[in-house]
Each structure stands twice: as structure tokens, then as C-alpha cells.
C-alpha positions, -999 to 999 in steps of 0.1 A, spaced: 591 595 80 627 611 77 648 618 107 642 656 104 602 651 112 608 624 141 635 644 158 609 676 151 578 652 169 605 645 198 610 680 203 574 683 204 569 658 232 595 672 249 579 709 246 547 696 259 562 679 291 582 709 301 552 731 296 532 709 320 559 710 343 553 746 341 520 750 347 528 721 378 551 751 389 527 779 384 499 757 409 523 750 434 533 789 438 499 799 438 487 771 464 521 778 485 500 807 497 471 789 513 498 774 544 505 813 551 468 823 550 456 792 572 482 796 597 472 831 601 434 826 602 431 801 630 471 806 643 478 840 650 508 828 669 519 809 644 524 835 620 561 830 613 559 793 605 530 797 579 552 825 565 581 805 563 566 773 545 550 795 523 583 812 514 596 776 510 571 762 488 569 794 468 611 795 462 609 764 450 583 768 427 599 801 411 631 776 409 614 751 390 596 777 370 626 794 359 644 757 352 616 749 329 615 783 314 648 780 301 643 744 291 612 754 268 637 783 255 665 757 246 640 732 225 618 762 207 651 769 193 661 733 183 629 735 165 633 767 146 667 753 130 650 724 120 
């Protein structure tokens, strides 16, 4: 193997992590609304501090989303010039 198809299967190993960091990101936003709806259902009075972790946990998941978004950008175009 040359350097140009080991650096290319890097990149590819690298893709695949960052998309399953992505999908890791995607769970987390969808799960961060479970806090919000379980405080609600059996804590009515505790509304605002289901609402506020699930604001948290959501944040952070668009966050890590958009991180990994551009980090799947940056190697997609490694691997064109190659």
C-alpha cells in the first residue's frame, strides 16, 4: 500500500468515528426530552426544573452535533483531494 490509500483508510476511520459521535448526539437530544416529560407527568410542580435539564441536555447535544458536523465536513474534503 502507498501512502495515498493509508492516509485515505485513516480518513475513513476517522469519518466513521465522527459519524458515530453523531448519531451519540442525535440520541442524547432526542432522550433529553424524556427528563421534561417525566417531571411533568408525576411533578407538576416541578415543571421548571425538568424544563431546564432538558434545555441543558438538549444544548449540549446541538453543540456536539454541530462540532461533529463540521468535523465530518473538514475530512469529506481531505478525501476528495486525495
Amino acid at each position: 500500500m502507498d501512502k495515498k490509500d493509508i492516509k485515505k483508510n485513516i480518513l475513513d476511520l476517522e469519518y466513521k468515528k465522527y459519524l458515530q459521535m453523531l448519531n451519540i448526539s442525535l440520541i442524547l437530544g432526542t432522550t433529553g426530552l424524556i427528563p421534561f416529560l417525566i417531571s411533568f407527568v408525576w411533578y407538576k410542580d416541578r415543571v421548571i426544573f425538568g424544563l431546564s435539564i432538558t434545555a441543558a441536555i438538549m444544548a449540549l447535544a446541538y453543540i456536539w452535533y454541530k462540532i461533529t458536523e463540521e468535523k465530518l465536513e473538514e475530512i469529506s474534503k481531505k478525501i476528495e483531494e486525495l
